[in-house]
N, C-alpha and C positions, 0 to 999 in steps of 0.2 A: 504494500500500500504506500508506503511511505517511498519507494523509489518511482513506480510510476507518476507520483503527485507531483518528483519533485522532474524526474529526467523526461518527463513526455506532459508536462505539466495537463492531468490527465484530471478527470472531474467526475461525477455520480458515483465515486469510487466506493464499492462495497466488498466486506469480506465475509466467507459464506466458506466455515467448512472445508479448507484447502484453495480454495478458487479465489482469486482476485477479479472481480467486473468494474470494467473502468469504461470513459468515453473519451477517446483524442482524438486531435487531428494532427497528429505528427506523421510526418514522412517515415518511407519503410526504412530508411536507413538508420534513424533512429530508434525505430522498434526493434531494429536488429542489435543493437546496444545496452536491452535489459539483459541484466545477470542474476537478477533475483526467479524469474520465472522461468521452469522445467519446458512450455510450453507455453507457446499463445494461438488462441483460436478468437475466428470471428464467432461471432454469438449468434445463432439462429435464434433460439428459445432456451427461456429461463418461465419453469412455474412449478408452483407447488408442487409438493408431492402424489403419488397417485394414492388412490383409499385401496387397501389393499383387502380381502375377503380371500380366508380359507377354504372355500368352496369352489371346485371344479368349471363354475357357472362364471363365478368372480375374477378366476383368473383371465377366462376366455374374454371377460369384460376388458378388464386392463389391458389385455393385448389389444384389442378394438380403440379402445383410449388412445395409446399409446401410436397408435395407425394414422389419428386423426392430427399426429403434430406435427405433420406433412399434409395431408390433406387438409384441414381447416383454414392454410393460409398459403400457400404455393406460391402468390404471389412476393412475401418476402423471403423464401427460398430462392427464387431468380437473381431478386436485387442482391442477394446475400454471396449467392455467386459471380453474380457481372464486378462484384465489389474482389473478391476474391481472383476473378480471372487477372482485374486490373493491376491488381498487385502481383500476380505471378510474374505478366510481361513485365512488369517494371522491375523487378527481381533480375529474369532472365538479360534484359539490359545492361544493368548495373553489372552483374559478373561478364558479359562479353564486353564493357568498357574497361573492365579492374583487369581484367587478361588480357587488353589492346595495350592499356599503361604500363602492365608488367614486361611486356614484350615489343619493345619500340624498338623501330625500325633504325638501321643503322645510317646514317647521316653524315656528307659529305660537305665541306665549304665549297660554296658557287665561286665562279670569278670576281663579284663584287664583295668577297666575304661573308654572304651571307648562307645560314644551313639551310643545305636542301636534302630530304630524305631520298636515300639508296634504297632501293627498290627492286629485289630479284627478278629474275624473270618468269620465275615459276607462279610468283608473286600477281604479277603485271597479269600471266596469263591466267587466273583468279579473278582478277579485278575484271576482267572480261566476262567470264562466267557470272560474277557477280551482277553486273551490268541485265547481261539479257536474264538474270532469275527474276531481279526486279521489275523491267518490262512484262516479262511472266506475270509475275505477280500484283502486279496492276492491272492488267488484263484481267485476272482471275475476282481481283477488288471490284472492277465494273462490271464483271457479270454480275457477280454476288449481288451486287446493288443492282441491279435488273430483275433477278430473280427475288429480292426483298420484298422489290416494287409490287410483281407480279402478284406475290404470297399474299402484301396487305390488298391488291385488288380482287384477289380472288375471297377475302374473308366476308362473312355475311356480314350484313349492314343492321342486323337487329344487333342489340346489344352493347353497353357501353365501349368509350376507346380504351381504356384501360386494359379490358379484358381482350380486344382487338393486339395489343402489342403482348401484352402476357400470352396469349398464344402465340404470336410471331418468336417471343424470346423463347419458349418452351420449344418450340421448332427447332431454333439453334443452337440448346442446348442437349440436342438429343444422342449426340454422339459422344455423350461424355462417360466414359468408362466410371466407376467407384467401389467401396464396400465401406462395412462397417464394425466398427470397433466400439463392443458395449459395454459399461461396468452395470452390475446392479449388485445393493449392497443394503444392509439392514429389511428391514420387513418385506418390500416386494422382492430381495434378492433371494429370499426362501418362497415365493411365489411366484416366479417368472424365473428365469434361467435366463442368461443372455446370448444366447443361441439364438432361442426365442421369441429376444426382441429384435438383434438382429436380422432373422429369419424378417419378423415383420416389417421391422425398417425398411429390411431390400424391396421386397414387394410393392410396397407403396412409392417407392422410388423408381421404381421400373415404371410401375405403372401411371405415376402422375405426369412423369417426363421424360419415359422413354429411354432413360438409362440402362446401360449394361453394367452387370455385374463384373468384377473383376478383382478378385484375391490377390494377386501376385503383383502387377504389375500398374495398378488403378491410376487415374488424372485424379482424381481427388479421393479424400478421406472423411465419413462423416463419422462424429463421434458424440456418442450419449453414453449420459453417466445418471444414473436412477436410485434414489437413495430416501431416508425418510425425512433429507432436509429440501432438497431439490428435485428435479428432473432440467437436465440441460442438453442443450443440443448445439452443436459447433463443428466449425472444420477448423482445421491448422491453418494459421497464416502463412508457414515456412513448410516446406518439407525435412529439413533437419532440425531436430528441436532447438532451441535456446542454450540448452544445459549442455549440449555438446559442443566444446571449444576447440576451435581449430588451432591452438598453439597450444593443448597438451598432446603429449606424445601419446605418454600411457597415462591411466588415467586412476587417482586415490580414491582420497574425498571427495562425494558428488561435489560438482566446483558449484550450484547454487549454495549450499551450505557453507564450503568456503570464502566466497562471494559474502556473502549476509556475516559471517563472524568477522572479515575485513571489514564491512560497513559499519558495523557497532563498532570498532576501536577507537573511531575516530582519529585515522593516520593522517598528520599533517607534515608539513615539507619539515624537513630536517630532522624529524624522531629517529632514534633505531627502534627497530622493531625484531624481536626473537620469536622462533619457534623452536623450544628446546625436543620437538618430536616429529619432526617436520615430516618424516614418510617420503612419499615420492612430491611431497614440496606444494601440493595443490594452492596450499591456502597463502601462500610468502608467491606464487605464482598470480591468483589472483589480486591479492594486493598489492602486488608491483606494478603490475597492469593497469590497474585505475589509480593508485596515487603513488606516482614513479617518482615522486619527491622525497622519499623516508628513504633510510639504509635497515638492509632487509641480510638476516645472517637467520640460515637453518640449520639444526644440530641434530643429531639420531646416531643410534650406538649401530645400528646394521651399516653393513662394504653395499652389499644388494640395493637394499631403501636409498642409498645416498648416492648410487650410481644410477639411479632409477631418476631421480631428483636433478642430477646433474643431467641425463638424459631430454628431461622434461624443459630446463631451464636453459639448454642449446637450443633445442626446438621454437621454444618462445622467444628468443633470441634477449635472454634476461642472466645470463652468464656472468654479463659482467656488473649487473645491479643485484645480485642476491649472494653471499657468499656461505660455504657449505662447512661444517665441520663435524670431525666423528668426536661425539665425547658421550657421555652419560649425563641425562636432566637430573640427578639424583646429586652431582657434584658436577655443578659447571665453574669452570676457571673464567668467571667475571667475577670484576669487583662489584660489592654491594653499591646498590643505589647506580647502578649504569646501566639500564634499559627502561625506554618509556612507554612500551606497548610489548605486551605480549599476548600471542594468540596459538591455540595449540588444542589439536584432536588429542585427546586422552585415550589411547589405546584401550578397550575393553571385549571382554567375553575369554571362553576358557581358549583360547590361544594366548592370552597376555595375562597375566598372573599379576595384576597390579593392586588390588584389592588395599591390602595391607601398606602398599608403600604411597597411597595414593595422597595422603595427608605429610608424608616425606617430600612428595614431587613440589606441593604446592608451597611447601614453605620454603625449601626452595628457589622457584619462583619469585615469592614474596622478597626475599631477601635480596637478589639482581633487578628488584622493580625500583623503580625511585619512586618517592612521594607524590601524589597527587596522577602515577602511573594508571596506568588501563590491563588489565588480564580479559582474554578475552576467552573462554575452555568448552569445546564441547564433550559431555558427561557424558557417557551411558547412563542406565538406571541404576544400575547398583553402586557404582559410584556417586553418584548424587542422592541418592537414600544414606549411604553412608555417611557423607558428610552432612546432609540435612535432620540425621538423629543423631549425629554428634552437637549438630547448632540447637536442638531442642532445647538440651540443659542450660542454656541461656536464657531461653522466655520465661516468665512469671509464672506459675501455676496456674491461672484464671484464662493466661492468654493460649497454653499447649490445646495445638490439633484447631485455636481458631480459625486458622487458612487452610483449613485442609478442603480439600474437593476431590475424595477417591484416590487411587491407590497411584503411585507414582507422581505427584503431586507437590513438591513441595510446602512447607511452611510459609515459604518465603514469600511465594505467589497467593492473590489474592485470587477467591472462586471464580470470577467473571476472564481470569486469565488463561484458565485451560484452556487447551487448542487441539483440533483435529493437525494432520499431516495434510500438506506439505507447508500451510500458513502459519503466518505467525500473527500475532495482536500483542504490543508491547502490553509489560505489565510492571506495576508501579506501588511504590508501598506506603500506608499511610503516615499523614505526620506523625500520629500517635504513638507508631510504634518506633520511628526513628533511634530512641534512646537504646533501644534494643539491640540496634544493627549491630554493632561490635560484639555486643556479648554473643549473636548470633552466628558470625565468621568462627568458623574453627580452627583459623588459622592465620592467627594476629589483627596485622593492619589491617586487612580485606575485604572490605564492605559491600556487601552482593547490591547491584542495583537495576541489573535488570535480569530476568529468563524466560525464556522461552521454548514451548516443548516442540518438537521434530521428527519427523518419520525418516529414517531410513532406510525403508523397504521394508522388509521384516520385521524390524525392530527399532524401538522409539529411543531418543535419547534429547539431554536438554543441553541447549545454546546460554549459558549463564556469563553472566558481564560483572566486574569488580574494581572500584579503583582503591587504589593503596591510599590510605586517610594519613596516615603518618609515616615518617622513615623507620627501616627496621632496626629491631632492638631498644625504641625511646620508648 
C-alpha cells in the first residue's frame, strides 16, 4: 500500500486479505518498477463472497453464479482486454527499443566530421524486407478497415450503438487463445473444487466470445481467486511476474520480502548497512538496487552461500558496491557502535539449529548497532515465540496475553494487526504501553517498533523492525 501511494502515486487504495487494489495512471514503465508486489493484474471483478450451501443443489447453484461473472457484463470484459492488448504492444515496443539501444550500430566519421552509422549489408538487405513487410502490412491495415466497415454495415439497425460495437469488438476478439488459473479456499473451496470453476470459467469464455482454449501455450491468462473474503477476477498485466528479477542469478529470499525489509530500514546515503547472514545476498542485492547511496558489507560462515552471493552480485553488476566476508554472526570482528542499519533473514526450521543461540545472534547484533541504529530481522515462528515469551516477563500482570489474537501472534502486535499472506498492514503500539517497550526487548537496547506477519509459501514467518534507544553496555 504504502509503495504504490507513494511510486505510482496511486488512489482508492485498498487492502483485502493478501491483494492490494489500487487506481493509477502511471505509465507501464513505471509499473514495471514495483518490488513490493509478487504480481499485478488488471481487475475484471471484485465482489462479495458466494453463499455457499452443503447440498448437491447448492453447489450446482454456485457454479451457475459463478458462470454469470462473464456473462452479466461482457461488455467490461472487452474494455478490460483492449486495455490489456494496449499495454502488451506497448510492452513488446519498449523491449525491441531496449534491444535497438543495447545493440547500436557501428559508426563511422563522415568527411565533414560528423557520425554516420555503418550499416552491413546483410543489414541494408533487411531494411529492404522490412520496407515491403510494411507496405504489406498496410495493405492488410486497409482491408481490415474495409472489412470493419463492411461488418458494422452489415449489423442490424434495431438495437442500441453500444451493443453494435461490442459485437464488432467481440468479432475481433475471437481468435484469442486462453485458460484458467483458479484458487478457491475457505468455505466454497470444500464446495466447488477449482477444476470446477475453471471447467466453468472456460465454457463461458468460449462461448460468450468465441475463444479457444489453450493450456500450454495461451495469449492470455484469466485468473480467479474465490474465498470467504472475496471472489476476484483479473489477468496479468506482464507475462513475467514482478517478483522475478532479472539481475539475480540464482535466486534466496523471495526478493519481495527482501525488497519490503530494505524499505523499513530506512537506508539513507552514506549509512553502512550489515547483513551478518546474508545467504546468496538477496536482501544487500535488493537494497543496493534502490538506494545505491549506503555501503553494503554481507557476512555468512558457508564457501557455497558466499560464492552463491558473489555469483548473484557479478550478475547485478553490484560487485563493486556490496563487499562479502566469511566470519561467524555469533563473533563478528566490528567495533561496537559501527553499523547503522542492519537487516538479516534468521535462518530457521530443523536444517538450522539456531533455537538456542538465537538471543546470542541478536545481542550481538545489538552491540555492532550504534544508537538511535535500525535492525531490520525476519523471524520464523519459533523464533519469535521465543523471544516474544521471553519479553512477557516484562508486562504487568493485568497487561499479559492483552495483545494477543491466536496462536503465533505476538504481544507486541495489536488484534487489528494480524495479516493474511502475502500483505502487510503496519502495526503500531499504544502510548500507554510505551513505558513497557524496554522491559519488553529481551535483548537490551532494542525496542520492537514495528511487525508484521508473512507467508512464505508453506510456512509463515514475521518481518519485525527495532531501533537501538541507547548505546551498548550504558
Amino acid at each position: 500500500m504504502r509503495e504504490v501511494q507513494a511510486r505510482l502515486a496511486a488512489t482508492q487504495v485498498e487492502y483485502i486479505s493478501g491483494k492490494v487494489f489500487f487506481t493509477t495512471s502511471a505509465s507501464l514503465n513505471m509499473l514495471k518498477t514495483l518490488k513490493s508486489a509478487e504480481r499485478l493484474f488488471l481487475l475484471i471483478t471484485k465482489q462479495l463472497p458466494f453463499t455457499v450451501s452443503s447440498t448437491r443443489k447448492g453447489t450446482g447453484k454456485i457454479l451457475s453464479e459463478i458462470q454469470r461473472l462473464i456473462n452479466d457484463d461482457p461488455g467490461n470484459w472487452l474494455n478490460i482486454i483492449s486495455i490489456w492488448k494496449d499495454l502488451l504492444e506497448l510492452n513488446i515496443e519498449n523491449e525491441k527499443l531496449s534491444q535497438r539501444d543495447a545493440n547500436p550500430l557501428k559508426r563511422k566519421v563522415g568527411e565533414k566530421g560528423t557520425i554516420v552509422a555503418k550499416k552491413p549489408k546483410m543489414e541494408q538487405t533487411e531494411e529492404v524486407k522490412e520496407n515491403t513487410e510494411c507496405q504489406l502490412e498496410k495493405q492488410r491495415e486497409e482491408t481490415q478497415q474495409r472489412e470493419s466497415v463492411t461488418v458494422r454495415e452489415e449489423l442490424p439497425e434495431a438495437g442500441s450503438q453500444d451493443q453494435g460495437e461490442n459485437a464488432a469488438e467481440t468479432r475481433h476478439q475471437s481468435g484469442l487463445t486462453f485458460r484458467v488459473s483458479c484458487r478457491c479456499s475457505g468455505t466454497i473451496g470444500k464446495a466447488v473444487t477449482a477444476q470446477e470453476v475453471g471447467r466453468v470459467i472456460g465454457v463461458a469464455l468460449m462461448r460468450q466470445f468465441g475463444w479457444k482454449a489453450d493450456l500450454r501455450n495461451p495469449d492470455l491468462e484469466v485468473f480467479i481467486h474465490l474465498n470467504d473474503i472475496y471472489s476476484v477476477v483479473g489477468i496479468p498485466v506482464l507475462r513475467v511476474p514482478l517478483a522475478s528479477r532479472a539481475y539475480i542469478k540464482t535466486a534466496g529470499l523471495r526478493s519481495t520480502i527482501a525488497w519490503a525489509m530494505a524499505s523499513l530500514a530506512e537506508i539513507k546515503a552514506g549509512v553502512f548497512v550489515l547483513d551478518p547472514m546474508c545467504g546468496l545476498g538477496t536482501i544487500l542485492l535488493e537494497a543496493a538496487k534502490e538506494w545505491p547511496g549506503g555501503f553494503y558489507v554481507g557476512a555468512d560462515v558457508s564457501d557455497s552461500q558466499l560464492l552463491g552471493a558473489y555469483d548473484n552480485l557479478k550478475a547485478a553488476g553490484l560487485e563493486d558496491k556490496i563487499e562479502l566476508l566469511k566470519l561467524s554472526v555469533l563473533d563478528l570482528p566490528l567495533p561496537s557502535e559501527s553499523i547503522d542499519v542492519i537487516i538479516s533473514d534468521i535462518p530457521f526450521g530443523k536444517k538450522f539449529k539456531l533455537a538456542k543461540d538465537i538471543k546470542r545472534i541478536l545481542q550481538e547484533m545489538e552491540r555492532v548497532l550504534r544508537a538511535g541504529g535500525t535492525i531490520v530481522l525476519l523471524l520464523g515462528e519459533n523464533h519469535y515465540r521465543r523471544l516474544t515469551s521471553q519479553a512477557e516477563s516484562g508486562l504487568p500482570p493485568d497487561a499479559k496475553g492483552s495483545h494477543m489474537d491466536g496462536p503465533g501472534t505476538g504481544r507486541c502486535l495489536k488484534p487489528e494487526d494480524k495479516m493474511d499472506s502475502p500483505g502487510t498492514v503496519a502495526s503500531s503500539f499504544n502510548t500507554s504501553n510505551q513505558e513497557y517497550l524496554d522491559q519488553m526487548s529481551p535483548f537490551g537496547s532494542l525496542v520492537p517498533t514495528e511487525c508484521y506477519k508473512v507467508s512464505l509459501g508453506k510456512t509463515d514467518a514475521f518481518l519485525c523492525k527495532y531501533k537501538k534507544a541507547y548505546p551498548y553496555g550504558s
